[in-house]
C-alpha positions, -999 to 999 in steps of 0.1 A, spaced: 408 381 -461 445 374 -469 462 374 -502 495 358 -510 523 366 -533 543 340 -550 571 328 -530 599 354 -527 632 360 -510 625 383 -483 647 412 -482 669 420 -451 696 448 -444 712 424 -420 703 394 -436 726 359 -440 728 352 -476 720 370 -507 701 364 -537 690 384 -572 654 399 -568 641 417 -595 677 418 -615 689 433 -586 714 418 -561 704 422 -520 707 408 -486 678 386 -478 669 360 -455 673 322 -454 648 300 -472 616 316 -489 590 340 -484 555 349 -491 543 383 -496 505 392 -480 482 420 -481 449 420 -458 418 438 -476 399 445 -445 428 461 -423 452 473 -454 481 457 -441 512 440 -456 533 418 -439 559 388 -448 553 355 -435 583 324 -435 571 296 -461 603 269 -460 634 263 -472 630 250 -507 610 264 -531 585 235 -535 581 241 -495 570 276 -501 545 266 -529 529 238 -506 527 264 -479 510 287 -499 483 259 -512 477 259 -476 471 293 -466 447 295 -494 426 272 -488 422 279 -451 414 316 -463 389 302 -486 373 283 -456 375 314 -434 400 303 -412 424 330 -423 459 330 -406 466 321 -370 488 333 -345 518 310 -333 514 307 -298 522 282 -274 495 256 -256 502 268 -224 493 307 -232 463 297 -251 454 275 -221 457 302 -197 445 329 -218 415 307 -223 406 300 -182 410 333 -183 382 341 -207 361 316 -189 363 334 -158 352 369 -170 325 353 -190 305 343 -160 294 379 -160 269 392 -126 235 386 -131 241 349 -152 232 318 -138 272 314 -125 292 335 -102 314 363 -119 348 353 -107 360 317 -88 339 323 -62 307 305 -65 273 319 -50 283 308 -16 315 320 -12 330 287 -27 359 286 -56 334 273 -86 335 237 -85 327 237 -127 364 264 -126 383 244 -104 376 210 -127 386 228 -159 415 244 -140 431 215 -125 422 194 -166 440 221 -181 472 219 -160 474 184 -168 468 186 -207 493 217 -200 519 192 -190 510 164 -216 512 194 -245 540 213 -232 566 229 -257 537 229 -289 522 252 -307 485 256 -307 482 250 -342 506 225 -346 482 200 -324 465 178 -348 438 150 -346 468 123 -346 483 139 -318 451 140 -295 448 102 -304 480 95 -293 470 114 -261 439 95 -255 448 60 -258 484 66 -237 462 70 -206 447 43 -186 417 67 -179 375 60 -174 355 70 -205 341 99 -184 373 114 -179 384 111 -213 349 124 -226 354 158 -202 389 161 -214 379 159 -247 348 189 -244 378 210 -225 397 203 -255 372 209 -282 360 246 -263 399 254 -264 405 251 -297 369 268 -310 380 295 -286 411 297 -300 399 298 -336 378 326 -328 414 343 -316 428 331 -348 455 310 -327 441 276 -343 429 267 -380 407 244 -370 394 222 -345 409 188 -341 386 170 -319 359 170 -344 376 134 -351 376 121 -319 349 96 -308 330 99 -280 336 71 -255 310 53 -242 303 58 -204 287 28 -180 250 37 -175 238 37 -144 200 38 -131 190 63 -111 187 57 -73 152 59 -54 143 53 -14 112 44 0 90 63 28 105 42 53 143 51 38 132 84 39 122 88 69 152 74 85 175 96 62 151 128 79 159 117 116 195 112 109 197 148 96 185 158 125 190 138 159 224 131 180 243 103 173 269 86 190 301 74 177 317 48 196 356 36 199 376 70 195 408 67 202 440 90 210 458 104 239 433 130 259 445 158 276 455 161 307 458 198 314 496 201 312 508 239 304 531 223 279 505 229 252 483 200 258 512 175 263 500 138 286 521 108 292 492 92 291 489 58 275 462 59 240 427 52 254 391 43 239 361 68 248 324 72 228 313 111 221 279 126 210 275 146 178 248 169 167 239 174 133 242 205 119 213 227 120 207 236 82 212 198 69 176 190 80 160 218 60 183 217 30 174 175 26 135 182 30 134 209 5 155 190 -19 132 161 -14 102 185 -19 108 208 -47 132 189 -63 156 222 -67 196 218 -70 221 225 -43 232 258 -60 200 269 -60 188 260 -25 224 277 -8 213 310 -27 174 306 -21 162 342 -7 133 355 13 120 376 -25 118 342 -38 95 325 -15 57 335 -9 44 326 21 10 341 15 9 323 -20 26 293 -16 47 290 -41 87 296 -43 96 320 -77 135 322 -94 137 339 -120 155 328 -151 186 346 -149 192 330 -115 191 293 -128 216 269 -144 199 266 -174 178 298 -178 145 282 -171 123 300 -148 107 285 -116 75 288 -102 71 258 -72 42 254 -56 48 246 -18 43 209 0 34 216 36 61 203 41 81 228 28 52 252 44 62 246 76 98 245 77 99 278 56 76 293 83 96 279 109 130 298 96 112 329 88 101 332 129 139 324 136 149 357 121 120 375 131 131 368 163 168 371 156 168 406 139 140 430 126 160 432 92 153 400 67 184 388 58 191 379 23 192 341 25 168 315 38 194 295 48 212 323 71 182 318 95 199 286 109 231 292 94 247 326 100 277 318 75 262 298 43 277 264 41 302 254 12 292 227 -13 317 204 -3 310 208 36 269 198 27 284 165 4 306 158 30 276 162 61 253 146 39 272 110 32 279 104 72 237 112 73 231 86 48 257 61 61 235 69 96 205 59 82 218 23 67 209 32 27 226 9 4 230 14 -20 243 49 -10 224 82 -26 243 116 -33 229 151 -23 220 154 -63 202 120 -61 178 143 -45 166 156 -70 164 125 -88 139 109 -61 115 142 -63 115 137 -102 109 96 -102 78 105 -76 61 132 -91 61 106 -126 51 74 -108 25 95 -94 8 102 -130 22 135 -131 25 146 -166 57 150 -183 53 189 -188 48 199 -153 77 178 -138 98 193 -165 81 232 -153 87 222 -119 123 208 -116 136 234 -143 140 203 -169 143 218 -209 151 181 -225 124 153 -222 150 127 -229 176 141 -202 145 139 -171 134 105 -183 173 92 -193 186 109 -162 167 112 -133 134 88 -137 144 56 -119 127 24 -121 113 13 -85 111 -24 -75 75 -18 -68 68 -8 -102 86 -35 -119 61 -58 -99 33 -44 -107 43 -40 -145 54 -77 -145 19 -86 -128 3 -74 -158 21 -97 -185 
């Protein structure tokens, strides 16, 4: 904890100006002073209070009273360095062994999706704060922020956690007094209700994962084997081509339907999780998003297509490999390649309103409650630690059991 002197002249051998100290004429600096001592480290410094006297008596009110809060004295740096110091810090902080990836690249070889969001926010908010201090940013000056942008309410709300974990950070670094988006409301976002498929959506979503399609009316110039590099004179024509889907997009949707597990944790999935003999499919803690541990029991479903892979590498090499997924996939595929597979499979299969990989998830979890299951076992099954999140979240209200609810009015 800091102490502070009355406001002094600060001596300086090359100072501008000079002033009597003490009875004593000296060189000193412009404007006044304040004298500190720090009891834990036992050292003395000078720190710059204003140019008038009643500025350097105001400044010291200040500094006291943010000691006696514990805020204690901040560095002056800019936004930019804390910024970058900061997405620094949240890099090495995914450490090996946590439920993220130790650097920007994700479990399968990806840049982190969460690291390249706050990466991309924090260039912008660079660019909207540039030139200012850290601790010079007030609660005014976010507002001013906020409602200058034509933005959704989700966008604001993410800028404004990016915002509030930059300056706790940086009051832990002693680069900010205090936090100034404890102020700022949270906006309202648009609810939306979770989306659900029937058996017979669901089975045309499986077949479109899995069998050729046809896409009609491509156009361009084809080649017509000229040894300038693929060059024609050719005239633009019309022509229809068959595609296959890709061979890990059938398992990945079944087991997703099926356990109800996330993305993430279906790209990383590993032969030492699953138990063939047993039935059931074991992550530990450490290996989940939000530390819970799984224990799935398998559907036959999931049986059979997990049997199916492990005689693929049986056949493929003595040696298990790591991943369940390398069985059909001998490089793991990226996040944004499965999104990206996954919307031409659903626009295939003629669901509309359209469903995301995630909305996954959210079918496995409004079955298993429509079925009676109990709220504690969906939660131990789909890794769920908040009641209100599952039921908020991810329960969806099907047509058929709004009927039957009405019926019984």
């Amino acid at each position: 904890m800091r102490t502070y002197s009355a406001p002094l002249r600060r001596p300086d051998k090359r100072g501008a100006q000079t002033a009597v100290v003490s009875g004593k004429r000296i060189r000193c600096y412009r404007g006044w002073s304040l004298r500190w001592y720090d009891r834990a480290t036992k050292q003395r410094g000078w720190e710059y209070a204003g140019e008038s006297i009643d500025d350097a008596r105001a400044r010291k009110r200040e500094l006291e009273v943010r000691e006696a809060r514990g805020e204690g004295h901040v560095e002056e740096v800019s936004f930019e360095q804390a910024a970058d110091e900061f997405l620094a810090w949240k890099r090495g902080e995914l450490a090996p062994g946590s439920a993220a990836p130790s650097s920007d690249q994700g479990w399968s070889g990806e840049p982190s999706r969460h690291l390249e969001e706050l990466h991309r926010k924090l260039e912008g908010l660079k660019d909207a704060f540039h030139g200012r201090k850290l601790s010079e940013i007030t609660g005014r000056d976010l507002e001013r922020y906020f409602s200058g942008r034509d933005v959704a309410a989700r966008t604001r709300n993410i800028e404004r956690t990016i915002l509030r974990g930059l300056f706790r950070w940086g009051r832990r670094h002693r680069y900010a007094a205090g936090d100034p988006t404890e102020d700022l409301p949270k906006w309202r976002e648009p609810r939306h209700e979770a989306r659900t498929i029937s058996r017979e959506e669901e089975a045309a979503l499986l077949d479109a994962c899995r069998q050729e399609y046809r896409i009609q009316g491509i156009t361009g110039k084809r080649n017509a084997r000229s040894r300038q590099g693929g060059a024609t004179k050719k005239a633009g024509e019309s022509w229809s081509q068959t595609f296959t889907p890709p061979p890990w997009l059938y398992p990945l949707v079944l087991l997703a339907l099926r356990t109800a597990l996330r993305l993430g944790s279906l790209l990383r999935l590993e032969w030492r999780h699953v138990n063939l003999e047993r039935k059931t499919i074991h992550i530990p803690a450490v290996e989940t998003k939000n530390q819970a541990e799984l224990s799935i029991p398998m559907h036959r479903g999931v049986e059979q297509v997990l049997s199916s892979l492990r005689a693929q590498v049986s056949q493929k090499s003595k040696l298990l490999s790591l991943r369940v997924i390398d069985a059909v996939a001998p490089r793991p595929p990226l996040r944004r390649t499965v999104a990206r597979v996954f919307t031409g499979a659903v626009r295939r299969a003629k669901l509309n309103p359209p469903i995301t990989f995630h909305g996954l998830r959210k079918i496995a979890a409004t079955r298993m409650l429509q079925g009676g299951v109990d709220l504690k076992t969906v939660m131990a099954i789909g890794g769920w630690t908040d009641p209100a999140t599952l039921l908020r979240l991810y329960a969806a209200a099907t047509p058929e059991a709004k009927i039957a609810a009405v019926a019984k009015l």
